[in-house]
N, C-alpha and C positions, 0 to 999 in steps of 0.2 A: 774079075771085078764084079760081073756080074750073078756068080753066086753067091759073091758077099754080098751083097745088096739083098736078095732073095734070103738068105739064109738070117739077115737083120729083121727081116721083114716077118719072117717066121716065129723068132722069137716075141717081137711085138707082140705080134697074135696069140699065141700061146697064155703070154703073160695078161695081155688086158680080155678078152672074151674067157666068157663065163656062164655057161649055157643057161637057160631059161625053163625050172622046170615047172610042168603045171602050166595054166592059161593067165598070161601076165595082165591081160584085160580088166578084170575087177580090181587088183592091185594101182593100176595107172588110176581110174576113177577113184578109189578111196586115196591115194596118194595124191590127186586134186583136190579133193573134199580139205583134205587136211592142209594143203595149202593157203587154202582161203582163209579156212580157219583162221593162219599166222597171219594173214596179209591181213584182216579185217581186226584178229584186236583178239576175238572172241568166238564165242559160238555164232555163226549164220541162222540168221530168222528164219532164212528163205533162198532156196537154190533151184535154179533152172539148170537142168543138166542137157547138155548138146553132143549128140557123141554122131560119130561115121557108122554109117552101113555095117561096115567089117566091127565095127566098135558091140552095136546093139547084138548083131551076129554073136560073136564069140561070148560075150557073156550070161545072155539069156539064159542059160541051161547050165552053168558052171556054178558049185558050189565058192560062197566067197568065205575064206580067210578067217577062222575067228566068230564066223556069224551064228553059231547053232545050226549050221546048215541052208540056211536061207542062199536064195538065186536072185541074179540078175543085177538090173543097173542100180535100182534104189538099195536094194543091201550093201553094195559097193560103196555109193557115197556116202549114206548113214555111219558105214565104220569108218569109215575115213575122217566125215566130220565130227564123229563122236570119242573117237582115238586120240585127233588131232595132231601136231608135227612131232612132238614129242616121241610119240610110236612109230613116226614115219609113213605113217597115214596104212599101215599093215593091219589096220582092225583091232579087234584084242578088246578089254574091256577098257572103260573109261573108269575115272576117278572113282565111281560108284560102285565098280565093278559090274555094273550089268554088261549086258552084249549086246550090239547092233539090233538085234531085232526084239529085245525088250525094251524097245524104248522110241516114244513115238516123236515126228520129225519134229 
């Protein structure tokens, strides 16, 4: 009985993880950015961004997503709010076609 249990257990796992490649950090922040976005209506005036230790860490030095190359926390939320949920807050150009870092907050 309890292989079968273990052996259900496995297949779960199999089926739902999906590994993570790259550093998922600037994605969560612009995937936040883009949230607000939908939650507020529209574009955000104005964003205070609060991240963890591990948060500021990992993203400092990581190219984001879409951005022309730009680093760190502000690039992250910029595509995100500038993306917004449509793109799933993944960066990319907006309606205008520009990118995250041609375009001031």
């Amino acid at each position: 009985m309890e292989d079968k249990i273990y052996q259900s257990y496995l297949e779960i796992l199999q089926e739902e993880l999906v590994p993570a490649l790259g550093c998922t950090e600037p994605i969560a922040l612009a995937y936040a950015a883009a949230s607000a976005r939908e939650v507020f209506g529209g574009m955000p005036g104005h964003m205070d961004v609060f991240c963890s230790g591990n948060i500021i860490k990992n993203v400092k030095n990581v190219t984001v997503p879409n951005s022309g190359g730009m680093h760190g926390i502000e690039a992250a939320w910029r595509s995100g709010r500038q993306s917004g949920p449509e793109a799933g807050g993944a960066g990319g150009s907006d309606r205008t076609g520009q990118r995250a870092g041609e375009r001031s907050a």
